[in-house]
py3Dmol code that shows the C-alpha trace and the ligand (Angstrom):
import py3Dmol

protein = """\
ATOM      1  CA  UNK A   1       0.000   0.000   0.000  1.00  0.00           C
ATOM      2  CA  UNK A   2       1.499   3.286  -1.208  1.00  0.00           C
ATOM      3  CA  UNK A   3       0.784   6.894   1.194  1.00  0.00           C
ATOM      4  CA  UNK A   4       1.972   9.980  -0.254  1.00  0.00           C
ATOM      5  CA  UNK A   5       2.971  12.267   2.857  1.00  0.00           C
ATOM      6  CA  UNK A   6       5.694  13.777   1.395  1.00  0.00           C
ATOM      7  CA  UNK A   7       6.072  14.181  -2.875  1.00  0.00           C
ATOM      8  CA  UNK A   8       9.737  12.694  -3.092  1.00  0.00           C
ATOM      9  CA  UNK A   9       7.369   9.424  -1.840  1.00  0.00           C
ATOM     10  CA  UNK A  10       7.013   9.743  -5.562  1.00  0.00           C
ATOM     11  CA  UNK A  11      10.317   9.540  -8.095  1.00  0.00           C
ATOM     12  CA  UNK A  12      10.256  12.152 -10.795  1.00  0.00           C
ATOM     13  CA  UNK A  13       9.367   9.003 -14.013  1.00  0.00           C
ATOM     14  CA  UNK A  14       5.969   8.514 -11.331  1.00  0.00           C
ATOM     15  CA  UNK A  15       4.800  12.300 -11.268  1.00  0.00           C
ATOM     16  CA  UNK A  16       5.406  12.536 -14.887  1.00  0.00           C
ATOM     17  CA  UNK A  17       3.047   9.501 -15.126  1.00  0.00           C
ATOM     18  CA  UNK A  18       0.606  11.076 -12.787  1.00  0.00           C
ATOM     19  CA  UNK A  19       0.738  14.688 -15.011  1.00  0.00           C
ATOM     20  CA  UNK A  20       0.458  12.420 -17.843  1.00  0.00           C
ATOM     21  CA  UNK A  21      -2.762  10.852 -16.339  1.00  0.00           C
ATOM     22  CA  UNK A  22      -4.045  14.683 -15.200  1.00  0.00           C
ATOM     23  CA  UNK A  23      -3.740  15.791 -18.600  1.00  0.00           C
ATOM     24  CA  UNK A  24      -5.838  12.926 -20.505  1.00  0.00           C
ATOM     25  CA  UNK A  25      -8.256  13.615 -17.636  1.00  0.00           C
ATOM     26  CA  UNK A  26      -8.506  17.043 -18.719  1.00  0.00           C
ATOM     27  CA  UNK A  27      -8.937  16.139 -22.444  1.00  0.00           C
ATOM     28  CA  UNK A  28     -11.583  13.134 -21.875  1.00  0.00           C
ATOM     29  CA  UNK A  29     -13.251  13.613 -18.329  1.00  0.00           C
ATOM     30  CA  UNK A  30     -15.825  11.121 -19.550  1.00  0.00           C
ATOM     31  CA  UNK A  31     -13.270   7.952 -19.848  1.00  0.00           C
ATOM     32  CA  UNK A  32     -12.767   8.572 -16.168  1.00  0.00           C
ATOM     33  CA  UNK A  33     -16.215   9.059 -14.578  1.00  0.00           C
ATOM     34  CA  UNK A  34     -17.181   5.890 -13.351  1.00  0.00           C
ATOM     35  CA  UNK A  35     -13.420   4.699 -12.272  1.00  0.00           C
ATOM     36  CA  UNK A  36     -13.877   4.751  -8.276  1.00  0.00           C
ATOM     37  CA  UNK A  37     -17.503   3.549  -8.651  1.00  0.00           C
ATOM     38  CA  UNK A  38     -18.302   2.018  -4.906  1.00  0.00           C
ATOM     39  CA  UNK A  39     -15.224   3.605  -3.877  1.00  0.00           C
ATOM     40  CA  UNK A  40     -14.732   6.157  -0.627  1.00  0.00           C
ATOM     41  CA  UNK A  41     -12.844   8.974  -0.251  1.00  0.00           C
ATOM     42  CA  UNK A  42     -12.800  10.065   3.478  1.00  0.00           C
ATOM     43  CA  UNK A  43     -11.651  13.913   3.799  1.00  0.00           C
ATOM     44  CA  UNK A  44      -9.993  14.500   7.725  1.00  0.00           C
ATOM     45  CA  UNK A  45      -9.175  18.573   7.734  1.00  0.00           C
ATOM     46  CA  UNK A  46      -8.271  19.383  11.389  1.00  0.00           C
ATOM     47  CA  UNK A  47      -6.923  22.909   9.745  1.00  0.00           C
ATOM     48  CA  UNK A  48      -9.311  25.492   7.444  1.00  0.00           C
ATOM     49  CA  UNK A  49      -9.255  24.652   3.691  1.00  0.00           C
ATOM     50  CA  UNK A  50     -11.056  25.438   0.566  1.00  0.00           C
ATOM     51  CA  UNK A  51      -8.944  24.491  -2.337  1.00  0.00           C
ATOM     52  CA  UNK A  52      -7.562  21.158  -1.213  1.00  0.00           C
ATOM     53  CA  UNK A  53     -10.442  19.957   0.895  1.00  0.00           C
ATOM     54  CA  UNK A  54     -13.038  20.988  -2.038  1.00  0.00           C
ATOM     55  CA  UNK A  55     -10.699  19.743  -5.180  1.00  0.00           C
ATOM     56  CA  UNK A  56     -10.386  16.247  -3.258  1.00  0.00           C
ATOM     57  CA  UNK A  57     -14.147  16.125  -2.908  1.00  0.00           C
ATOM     58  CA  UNK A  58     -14.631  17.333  -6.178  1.00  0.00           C
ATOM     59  CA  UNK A  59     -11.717  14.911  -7.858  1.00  0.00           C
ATOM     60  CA  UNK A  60     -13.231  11.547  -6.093  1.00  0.00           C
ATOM     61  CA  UNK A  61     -17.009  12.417  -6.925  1.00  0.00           C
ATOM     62  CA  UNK A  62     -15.727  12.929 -10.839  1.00  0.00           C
ATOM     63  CA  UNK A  63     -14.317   9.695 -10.580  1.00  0.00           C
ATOM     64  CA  UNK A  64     -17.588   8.079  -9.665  1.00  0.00           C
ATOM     65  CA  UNK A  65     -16.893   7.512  -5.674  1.00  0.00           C
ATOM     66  CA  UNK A  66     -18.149   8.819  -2.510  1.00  0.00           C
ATOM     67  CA  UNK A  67     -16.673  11.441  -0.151  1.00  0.00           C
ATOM     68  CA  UNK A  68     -17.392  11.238   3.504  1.00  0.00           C
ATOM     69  CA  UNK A  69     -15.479  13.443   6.291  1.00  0.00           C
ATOM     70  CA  UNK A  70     -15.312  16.715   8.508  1.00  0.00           C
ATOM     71  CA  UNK A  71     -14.052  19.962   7.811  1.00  0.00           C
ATOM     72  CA  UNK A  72     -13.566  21.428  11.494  1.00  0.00           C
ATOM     73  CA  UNK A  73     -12.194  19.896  14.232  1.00  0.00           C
ATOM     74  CA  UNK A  74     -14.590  20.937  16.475  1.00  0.00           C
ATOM     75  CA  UNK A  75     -17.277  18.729  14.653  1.00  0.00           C
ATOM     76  CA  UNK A  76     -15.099  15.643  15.463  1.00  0.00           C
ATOM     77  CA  UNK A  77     -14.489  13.685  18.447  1.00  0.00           C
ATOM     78  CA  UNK A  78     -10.928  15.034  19.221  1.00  0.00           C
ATOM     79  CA  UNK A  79     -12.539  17.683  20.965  1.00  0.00           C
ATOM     80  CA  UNK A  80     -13.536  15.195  23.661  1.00  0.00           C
ATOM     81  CA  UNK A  81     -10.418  13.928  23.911  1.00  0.00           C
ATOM     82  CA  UNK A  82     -10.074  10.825  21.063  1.00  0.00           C
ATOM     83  CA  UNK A  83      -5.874  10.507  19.979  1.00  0.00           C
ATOM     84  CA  UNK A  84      -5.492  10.882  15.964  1.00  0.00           C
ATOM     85  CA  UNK A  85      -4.176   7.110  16.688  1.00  0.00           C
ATOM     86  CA  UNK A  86      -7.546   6.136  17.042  1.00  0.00           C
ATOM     87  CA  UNK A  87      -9.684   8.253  14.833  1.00  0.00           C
ATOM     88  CA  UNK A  88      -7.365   6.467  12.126  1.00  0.00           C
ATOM     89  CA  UNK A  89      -8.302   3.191  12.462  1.00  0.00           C
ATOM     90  CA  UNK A  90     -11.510   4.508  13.165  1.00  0.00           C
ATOM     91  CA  UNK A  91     -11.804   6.078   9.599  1.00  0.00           C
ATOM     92  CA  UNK A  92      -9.841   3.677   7.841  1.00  0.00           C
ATOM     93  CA  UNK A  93     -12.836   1.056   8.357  1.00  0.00           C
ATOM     94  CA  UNK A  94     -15.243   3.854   6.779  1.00  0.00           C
ATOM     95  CA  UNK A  95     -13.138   4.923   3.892  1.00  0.00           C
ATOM     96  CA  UNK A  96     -10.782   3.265   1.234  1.00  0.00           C
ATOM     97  CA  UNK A  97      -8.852   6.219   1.026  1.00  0.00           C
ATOM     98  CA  UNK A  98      -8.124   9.303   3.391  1.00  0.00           C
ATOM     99  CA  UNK A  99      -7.104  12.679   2.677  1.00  0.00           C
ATOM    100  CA  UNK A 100      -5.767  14.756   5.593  1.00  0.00           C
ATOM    101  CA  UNK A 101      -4.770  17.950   6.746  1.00  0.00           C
ATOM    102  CA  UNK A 102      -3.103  18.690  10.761  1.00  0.00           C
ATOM    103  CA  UNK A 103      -1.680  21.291  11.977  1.00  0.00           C
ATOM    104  CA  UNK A 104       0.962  19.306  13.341  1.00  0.00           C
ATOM    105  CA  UNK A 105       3.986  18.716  11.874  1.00  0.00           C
ATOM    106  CA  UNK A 106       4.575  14.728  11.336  1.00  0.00           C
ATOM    107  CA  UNK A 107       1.100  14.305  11.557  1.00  0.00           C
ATOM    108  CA  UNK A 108       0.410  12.485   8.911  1.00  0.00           C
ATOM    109  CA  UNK A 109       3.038   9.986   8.839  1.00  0.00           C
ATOM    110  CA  UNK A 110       1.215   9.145  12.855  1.00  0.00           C
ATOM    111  CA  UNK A 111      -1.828   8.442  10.738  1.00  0.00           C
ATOM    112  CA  UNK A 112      -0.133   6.347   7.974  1.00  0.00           C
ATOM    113  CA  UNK A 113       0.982   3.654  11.128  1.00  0.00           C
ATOM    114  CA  UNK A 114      -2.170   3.717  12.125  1.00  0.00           C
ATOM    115  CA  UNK A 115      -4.353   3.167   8.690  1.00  0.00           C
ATOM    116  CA  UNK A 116      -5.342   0.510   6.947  1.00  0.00           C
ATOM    117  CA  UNK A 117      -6.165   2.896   3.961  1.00  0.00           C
ATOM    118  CA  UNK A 118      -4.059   4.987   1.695  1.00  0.00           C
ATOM    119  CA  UNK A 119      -3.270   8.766   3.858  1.00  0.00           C
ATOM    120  CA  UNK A 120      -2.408  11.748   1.231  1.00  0.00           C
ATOM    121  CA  UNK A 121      -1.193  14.520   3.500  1.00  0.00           C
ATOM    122  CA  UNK A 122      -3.431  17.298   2.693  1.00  0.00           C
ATOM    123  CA  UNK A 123      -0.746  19.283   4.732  1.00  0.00           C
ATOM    124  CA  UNK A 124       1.101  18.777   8.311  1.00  0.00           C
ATOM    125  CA  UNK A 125       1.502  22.288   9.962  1.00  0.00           C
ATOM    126  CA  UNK A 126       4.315  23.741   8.189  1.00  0.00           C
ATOM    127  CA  UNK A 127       5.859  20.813   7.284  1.00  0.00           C
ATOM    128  CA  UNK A 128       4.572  19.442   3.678  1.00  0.00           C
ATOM    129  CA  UNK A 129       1.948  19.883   1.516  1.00  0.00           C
ATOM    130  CA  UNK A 130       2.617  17.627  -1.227  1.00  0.00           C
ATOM    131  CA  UNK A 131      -0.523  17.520  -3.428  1.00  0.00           C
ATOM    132  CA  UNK A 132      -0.048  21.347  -3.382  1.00  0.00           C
ATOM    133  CA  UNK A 133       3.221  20.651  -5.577  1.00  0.00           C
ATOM    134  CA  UNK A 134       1.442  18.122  -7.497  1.00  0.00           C
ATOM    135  CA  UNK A 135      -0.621  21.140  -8.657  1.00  0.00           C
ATOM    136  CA  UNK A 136       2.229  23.173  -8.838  1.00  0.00           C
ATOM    137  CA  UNK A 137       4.334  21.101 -11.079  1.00  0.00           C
ATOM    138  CA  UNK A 138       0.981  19.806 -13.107  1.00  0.00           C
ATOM    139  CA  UNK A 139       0.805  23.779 -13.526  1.00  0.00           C
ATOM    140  CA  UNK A 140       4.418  24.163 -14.669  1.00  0.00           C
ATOM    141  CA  UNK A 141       3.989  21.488 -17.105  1.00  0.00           C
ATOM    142  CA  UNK A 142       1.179  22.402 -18.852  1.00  0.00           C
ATOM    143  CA  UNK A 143       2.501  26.509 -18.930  1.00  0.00           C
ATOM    144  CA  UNK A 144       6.191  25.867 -19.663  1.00  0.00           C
ATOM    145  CA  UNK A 145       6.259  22.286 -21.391  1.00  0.00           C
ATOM    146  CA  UNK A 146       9.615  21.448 -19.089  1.00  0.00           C
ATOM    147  CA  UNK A 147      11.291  20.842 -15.622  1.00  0.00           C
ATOM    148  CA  UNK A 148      14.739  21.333 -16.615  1.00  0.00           C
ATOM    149  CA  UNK A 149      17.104  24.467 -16.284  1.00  0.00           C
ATOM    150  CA  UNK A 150      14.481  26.398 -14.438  1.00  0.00           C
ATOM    151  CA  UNK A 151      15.213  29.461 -12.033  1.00  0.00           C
ATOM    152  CA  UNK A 152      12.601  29.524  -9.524  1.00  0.00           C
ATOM    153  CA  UNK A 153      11.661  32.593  -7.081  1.00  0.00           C
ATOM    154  CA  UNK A 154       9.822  31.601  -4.389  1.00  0.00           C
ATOM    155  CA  UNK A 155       8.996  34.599  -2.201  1.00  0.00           C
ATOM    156  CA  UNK A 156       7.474  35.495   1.139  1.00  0.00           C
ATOM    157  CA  UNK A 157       7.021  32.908   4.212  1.00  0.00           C
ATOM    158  CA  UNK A 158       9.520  30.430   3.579  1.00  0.00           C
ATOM    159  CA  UNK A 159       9.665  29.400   7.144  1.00  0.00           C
ATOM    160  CA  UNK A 160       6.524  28.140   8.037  1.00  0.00           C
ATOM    161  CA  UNK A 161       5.220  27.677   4.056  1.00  0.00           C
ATOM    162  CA  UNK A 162       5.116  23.986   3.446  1.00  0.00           C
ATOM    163  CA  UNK A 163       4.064  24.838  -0.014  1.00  0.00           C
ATOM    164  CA  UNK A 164       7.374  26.050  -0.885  1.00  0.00           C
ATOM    165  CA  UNK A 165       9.393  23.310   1.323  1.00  0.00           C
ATOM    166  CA  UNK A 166       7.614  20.453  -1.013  1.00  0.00           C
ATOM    167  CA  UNK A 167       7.899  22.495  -3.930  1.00  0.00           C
ATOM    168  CA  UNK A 168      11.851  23.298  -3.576  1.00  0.00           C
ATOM    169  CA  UNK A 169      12.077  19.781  -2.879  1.00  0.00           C
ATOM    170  CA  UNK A 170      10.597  18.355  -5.865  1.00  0.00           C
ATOM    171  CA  UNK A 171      12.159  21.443  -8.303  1.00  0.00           C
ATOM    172  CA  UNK A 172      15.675  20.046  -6.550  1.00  0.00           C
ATOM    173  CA  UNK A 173      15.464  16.778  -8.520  1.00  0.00           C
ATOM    174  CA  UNK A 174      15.274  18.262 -11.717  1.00  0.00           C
ATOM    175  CA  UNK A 175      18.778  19.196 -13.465  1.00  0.00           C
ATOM    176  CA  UNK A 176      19.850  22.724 -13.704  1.00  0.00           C
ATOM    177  CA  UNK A 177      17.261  23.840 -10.933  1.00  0.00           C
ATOM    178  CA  UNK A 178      18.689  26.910  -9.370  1.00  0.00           C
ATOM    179  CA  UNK A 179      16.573  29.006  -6.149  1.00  0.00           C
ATOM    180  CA  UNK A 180      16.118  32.654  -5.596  1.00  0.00           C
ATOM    181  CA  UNK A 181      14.977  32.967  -1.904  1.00  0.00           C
ATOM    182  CA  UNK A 182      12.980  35.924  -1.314  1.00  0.00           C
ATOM    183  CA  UNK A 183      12.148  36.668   2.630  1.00  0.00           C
ATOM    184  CA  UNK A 184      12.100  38.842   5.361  1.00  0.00           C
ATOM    185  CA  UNK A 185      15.492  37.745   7.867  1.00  0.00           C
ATOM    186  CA  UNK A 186      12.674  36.251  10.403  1.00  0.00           C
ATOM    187  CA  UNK A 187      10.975  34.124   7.639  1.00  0.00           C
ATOM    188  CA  UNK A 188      13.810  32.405   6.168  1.00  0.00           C
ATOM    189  CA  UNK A 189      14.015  29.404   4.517  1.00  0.00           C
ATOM    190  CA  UNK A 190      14.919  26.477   7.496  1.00  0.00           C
ATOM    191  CA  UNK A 191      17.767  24.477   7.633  1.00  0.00           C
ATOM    192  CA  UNK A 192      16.382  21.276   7.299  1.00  0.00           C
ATOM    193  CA  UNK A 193      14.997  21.952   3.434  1.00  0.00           C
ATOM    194  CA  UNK A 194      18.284  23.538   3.023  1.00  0.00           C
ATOM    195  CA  UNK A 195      20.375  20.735   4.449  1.00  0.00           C
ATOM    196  CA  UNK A 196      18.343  18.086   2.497  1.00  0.00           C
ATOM    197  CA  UNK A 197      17.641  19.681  -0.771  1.00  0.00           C
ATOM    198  CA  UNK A 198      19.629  23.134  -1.379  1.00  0.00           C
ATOM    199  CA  UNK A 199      22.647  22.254  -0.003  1.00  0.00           C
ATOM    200  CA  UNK A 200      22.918  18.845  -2.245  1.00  0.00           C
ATOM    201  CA  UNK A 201      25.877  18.938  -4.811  1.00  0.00           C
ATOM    202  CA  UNK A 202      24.517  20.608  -8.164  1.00  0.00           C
ATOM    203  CA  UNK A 203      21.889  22.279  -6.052  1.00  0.00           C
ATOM    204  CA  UNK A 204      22.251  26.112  -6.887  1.00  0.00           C
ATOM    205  CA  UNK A 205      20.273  28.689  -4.550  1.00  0.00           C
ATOM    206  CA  UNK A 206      20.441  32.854  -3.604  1.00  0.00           C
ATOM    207  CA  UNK A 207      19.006  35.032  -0.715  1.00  0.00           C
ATOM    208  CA  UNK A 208      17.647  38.227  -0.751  1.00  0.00           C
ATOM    209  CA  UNK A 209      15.126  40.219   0.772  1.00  0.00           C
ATOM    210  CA  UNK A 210      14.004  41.830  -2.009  1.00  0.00           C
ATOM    211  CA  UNK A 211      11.408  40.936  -4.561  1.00  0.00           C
ATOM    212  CA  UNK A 212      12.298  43.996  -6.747  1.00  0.00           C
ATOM    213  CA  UNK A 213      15.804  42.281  -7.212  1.00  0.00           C
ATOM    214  CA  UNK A 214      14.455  38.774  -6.817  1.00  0.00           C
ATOM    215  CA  UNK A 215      11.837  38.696  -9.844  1.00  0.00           C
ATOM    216  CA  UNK A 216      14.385  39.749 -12.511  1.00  0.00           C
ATOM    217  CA  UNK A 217      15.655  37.249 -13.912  1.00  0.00           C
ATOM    218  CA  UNK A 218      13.249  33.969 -12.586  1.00  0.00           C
ATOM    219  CA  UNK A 219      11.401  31.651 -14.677  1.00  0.00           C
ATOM    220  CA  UNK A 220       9.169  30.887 -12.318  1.00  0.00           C
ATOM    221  CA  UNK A 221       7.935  33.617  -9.168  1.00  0.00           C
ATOM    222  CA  UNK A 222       6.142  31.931  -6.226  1.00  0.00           C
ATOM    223  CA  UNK A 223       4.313  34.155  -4.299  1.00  0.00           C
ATOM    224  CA  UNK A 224       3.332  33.184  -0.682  1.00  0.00           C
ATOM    225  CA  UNK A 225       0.689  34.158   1.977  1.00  0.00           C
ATOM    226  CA  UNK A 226       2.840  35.253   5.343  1.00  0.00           C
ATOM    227  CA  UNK A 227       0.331  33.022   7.361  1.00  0.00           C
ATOM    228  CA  UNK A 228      -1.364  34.457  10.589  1.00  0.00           C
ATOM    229  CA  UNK A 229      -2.037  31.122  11.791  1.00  0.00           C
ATOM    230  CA  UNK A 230       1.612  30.322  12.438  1.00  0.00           C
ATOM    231  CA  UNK A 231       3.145  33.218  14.289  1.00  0.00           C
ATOM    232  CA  UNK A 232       3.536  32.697  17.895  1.00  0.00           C
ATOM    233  CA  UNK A 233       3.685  36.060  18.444  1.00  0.00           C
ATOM    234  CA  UNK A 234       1.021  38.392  16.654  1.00  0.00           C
ATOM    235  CA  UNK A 235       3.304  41.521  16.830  1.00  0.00           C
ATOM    236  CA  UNK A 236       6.063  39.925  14.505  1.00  0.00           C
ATOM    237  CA  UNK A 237       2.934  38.569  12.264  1.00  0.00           C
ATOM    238  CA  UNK A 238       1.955  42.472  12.256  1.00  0.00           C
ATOM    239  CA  UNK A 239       5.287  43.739  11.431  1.00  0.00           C
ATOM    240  CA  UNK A 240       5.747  41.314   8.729  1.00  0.00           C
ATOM    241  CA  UNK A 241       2.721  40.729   6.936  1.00  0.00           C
ATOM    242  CA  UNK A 242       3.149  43.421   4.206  1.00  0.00           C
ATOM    243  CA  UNK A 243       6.876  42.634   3.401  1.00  0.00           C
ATOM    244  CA  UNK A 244       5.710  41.658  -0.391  1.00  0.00           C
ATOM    245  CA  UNK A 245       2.747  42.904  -2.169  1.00  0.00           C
ATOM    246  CA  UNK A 246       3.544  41.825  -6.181  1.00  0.00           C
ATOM    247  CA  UNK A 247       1.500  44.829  -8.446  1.00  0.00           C
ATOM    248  CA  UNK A 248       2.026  45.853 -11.859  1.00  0.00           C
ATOM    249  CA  UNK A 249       4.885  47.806 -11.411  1.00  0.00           C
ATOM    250  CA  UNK A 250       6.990  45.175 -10.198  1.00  0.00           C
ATOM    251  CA  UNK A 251       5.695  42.702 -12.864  1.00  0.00           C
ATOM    252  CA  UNK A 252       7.145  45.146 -15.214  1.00  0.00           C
ATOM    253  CA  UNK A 253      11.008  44.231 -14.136  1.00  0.00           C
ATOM    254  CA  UNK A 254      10.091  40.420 -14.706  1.00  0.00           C
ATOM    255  CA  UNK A 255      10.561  37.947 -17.803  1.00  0.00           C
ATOM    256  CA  UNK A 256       8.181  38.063 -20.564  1.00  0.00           C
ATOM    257  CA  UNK A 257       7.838  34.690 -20.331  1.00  0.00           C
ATOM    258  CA  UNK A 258       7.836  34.682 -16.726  1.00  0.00           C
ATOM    259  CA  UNK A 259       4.880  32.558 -14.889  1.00  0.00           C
ATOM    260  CA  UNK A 260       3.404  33.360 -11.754  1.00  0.00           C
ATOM    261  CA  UNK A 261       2.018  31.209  -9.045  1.00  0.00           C
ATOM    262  CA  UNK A 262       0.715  31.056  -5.558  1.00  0.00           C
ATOM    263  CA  UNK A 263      -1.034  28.265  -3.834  1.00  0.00           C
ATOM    264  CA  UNK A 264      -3.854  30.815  -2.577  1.00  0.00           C
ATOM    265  CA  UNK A 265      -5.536  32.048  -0.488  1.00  0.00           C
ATOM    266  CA  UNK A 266      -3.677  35.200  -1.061  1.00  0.00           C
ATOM    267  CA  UNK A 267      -4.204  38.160   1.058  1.00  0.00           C
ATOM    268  CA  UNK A 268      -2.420  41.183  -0.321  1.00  0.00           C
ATOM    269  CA  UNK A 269       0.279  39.605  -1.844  1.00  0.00           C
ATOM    270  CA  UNK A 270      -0.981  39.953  -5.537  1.00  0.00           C
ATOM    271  CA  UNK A 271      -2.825  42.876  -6.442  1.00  0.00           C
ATOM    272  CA  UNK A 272      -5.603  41.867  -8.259  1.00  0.00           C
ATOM    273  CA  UNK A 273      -4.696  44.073 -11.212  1.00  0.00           C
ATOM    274  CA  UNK A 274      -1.957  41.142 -11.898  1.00  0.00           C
ATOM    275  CA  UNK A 275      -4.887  38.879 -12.278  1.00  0.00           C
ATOM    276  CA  UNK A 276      -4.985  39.780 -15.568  1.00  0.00           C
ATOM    277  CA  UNK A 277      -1.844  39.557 -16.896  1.00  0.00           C
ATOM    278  CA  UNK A 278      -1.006  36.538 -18.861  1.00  0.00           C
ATOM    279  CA  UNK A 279       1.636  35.308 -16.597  1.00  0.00           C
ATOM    280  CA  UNK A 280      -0.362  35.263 -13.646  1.00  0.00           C
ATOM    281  CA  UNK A 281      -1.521  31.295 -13.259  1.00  0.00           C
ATOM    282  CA  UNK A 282      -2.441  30.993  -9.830  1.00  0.00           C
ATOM    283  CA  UNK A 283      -5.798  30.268 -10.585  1.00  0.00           C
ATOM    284  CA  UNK A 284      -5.516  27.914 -13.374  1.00  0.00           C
ATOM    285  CA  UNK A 285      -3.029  26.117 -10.932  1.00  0.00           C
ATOM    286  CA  UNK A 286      -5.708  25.880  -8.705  1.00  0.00           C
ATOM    287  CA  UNK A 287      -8.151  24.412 -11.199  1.00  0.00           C
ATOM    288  CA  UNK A 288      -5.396  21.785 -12.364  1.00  0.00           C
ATOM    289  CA  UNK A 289      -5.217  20.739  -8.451  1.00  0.00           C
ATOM    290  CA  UNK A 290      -8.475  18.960  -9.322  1.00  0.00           C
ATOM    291  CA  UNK A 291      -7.220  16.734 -12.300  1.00  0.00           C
ATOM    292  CA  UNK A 292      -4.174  16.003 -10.502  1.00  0.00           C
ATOM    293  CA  UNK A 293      -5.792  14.595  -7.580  1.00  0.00           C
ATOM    294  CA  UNK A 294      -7.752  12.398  -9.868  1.00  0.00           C
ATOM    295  CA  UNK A 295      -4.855  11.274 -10.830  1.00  0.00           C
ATOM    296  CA  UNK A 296      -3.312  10.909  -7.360  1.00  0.00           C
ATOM    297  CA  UNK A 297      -6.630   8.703  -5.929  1.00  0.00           C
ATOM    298  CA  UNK A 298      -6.808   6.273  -9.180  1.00  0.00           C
ATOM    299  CA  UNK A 299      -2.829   5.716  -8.523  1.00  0.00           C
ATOM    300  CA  UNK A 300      -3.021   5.145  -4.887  1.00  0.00           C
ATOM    301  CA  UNK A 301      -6.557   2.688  -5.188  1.00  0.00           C
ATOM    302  CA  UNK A 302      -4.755   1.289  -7.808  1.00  0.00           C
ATOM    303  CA  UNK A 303      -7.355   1.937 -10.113  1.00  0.00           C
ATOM    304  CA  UNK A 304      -6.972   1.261 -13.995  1.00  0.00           C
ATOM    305  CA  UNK A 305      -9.512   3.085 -16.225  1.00  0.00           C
TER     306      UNK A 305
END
"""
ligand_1 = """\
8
LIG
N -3.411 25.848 -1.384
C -4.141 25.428 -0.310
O -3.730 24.517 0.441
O -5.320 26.074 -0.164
P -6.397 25.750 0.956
O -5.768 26.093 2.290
O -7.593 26.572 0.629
O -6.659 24.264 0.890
"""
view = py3Dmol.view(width=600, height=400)
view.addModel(protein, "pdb")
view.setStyle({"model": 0}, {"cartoon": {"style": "trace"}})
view.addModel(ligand_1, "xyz")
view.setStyle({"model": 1}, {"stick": {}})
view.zoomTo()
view.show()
């Protein structure tokens, strides 16, 4: 039984095969839309969601199957005191798959000893999020055509963003990859993605706080949401929160061919006057998180179309 709690779970030939699989599902939706008849997809979000949560529920009911699940905690019994241990094996005799999101780091990898099922880690606090980079690199695929020889800006909270740990660690795989780090001192990226991926031989990387000098020369700018949710400390959230705000003017000093993406919710981030520039694909990255989830449930069931 295969989990996916963190994307290098997968090698680089089995994302290509899941893109591959995305992409026919985007050209023939039909083919697919009995495929998990009789099959359940349980959906476990202990944290807020609307993208993943929704595009999971929406992925598994295109594919003919069933969603069960909760979408607060507080409608669960962990608030009276039940261990994730045991709302696990709980779950895993409801569902033949579970989807779940924690705020704790290493959260789901505690529910993958304890299932019987397939977990996909929906995202573990600010750990990993790797159907997030599924999206992502489904995204990059179908905007750019390639992996190879990119230079990728990722930009914002790079300490607590699990988007960008799983996405530098996929991008790190890929020859010629090269990292532009864009933070605030306090949000840096943490040693443990650096140690593991960025510091690897043939691994290339930069630092610098500014976006204005960051977005020059990228192939690839990804914007992230300085999260509320994970400051300790609400002052240093305060101080922080409007370190990069991407507008027109700064999209200006980028690429031509430059693509933007974000794994949303944004806040202020992105002005929505960059909405309509061609290079902004944040929401069409968004939409592909559906297809590629498809893709991700009919792999880990096991399920040939
Ligand atoms: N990108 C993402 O994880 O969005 P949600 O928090 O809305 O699921």
């Amino acid at each position: 039984m295969r989990n996916l709690l963190n994307i290098l779970d997968f090698s680089v030939e089995e994302i290509d095969a899941l893109i591959a699989v995305a992409k026919e599902i985007i050209a023939c939706p039909s083919r697919f839309q009995d495929a998990c008849a009789h099959k359940i997809l349980a959906t476990l979000f202990f944290e807020p969601s609307t993208r993943t949560r929704l595009s999971f529920e929406s992925a598994m009911l295109s594919l003919g199957g069933s969603v069960l699940g909760f979408s607060d905690t507080a409608s669960s019994s962990t608030t009276k005191g039940e261990s994730l241990a045991d709302t696990i094996t709980m779950v895993s005799g409801y569902a033949d798959i579970i989807a779940m999101r924690h705020p704790k780091e290493g959260a789901a990898l505690v529910a993958s000893m304890h299932s019987a099922v397939p977990i996909i880690n929906a995202g573990d606090g600010g750990h990993y999020h790797p159907t997030q980079t599924l999206a992502d690199l489904t995204t990059i695929s179908r905007e750019l055509g390639h992996f190879d020889n990119l230079r990728i800006g990722v930009c914002g909270d790079l300490k607590y963003g699990r988007t960008v740990h799983s996405l530098v660690s996929a991008m790190s795989r890929y020859p010629g990859a090269k990292f532009v780090l864009i933070s605030p001192q306090e949000l840096k990226m943490p040693d443990f993605v650096k140690e593991h991926y960025l510091d690897a031989p043939g691994a290339e990387y930069t630092e610098t706080a500014s976006l204005e000098e960051g977005i020059r020369d990228v192939d690839i700018l990804y914007m992230t949401r300085i999260q509320k949710e994970r400051f300790p400390d609400e002052e240093d959230y305060l101080r922080l929160k409007d370190s990069y705000v991407l507008d027109a003017a700064k999209m200006r000093l980028a690429k031509p061919d430059m693509i933007v993406l974000h794994p949303l919710p944004r806040v202020n981030e992105i002005t929505t006057e960059v909405d309509d520039d061609p290079r902004a694909c944040y929401f069409r990255q968004a939409h592909n998180g559906r297809y590629i989830r498809m893709a991700l449930i009919l792999k880990l069931l096991g399920v040939t179309e």
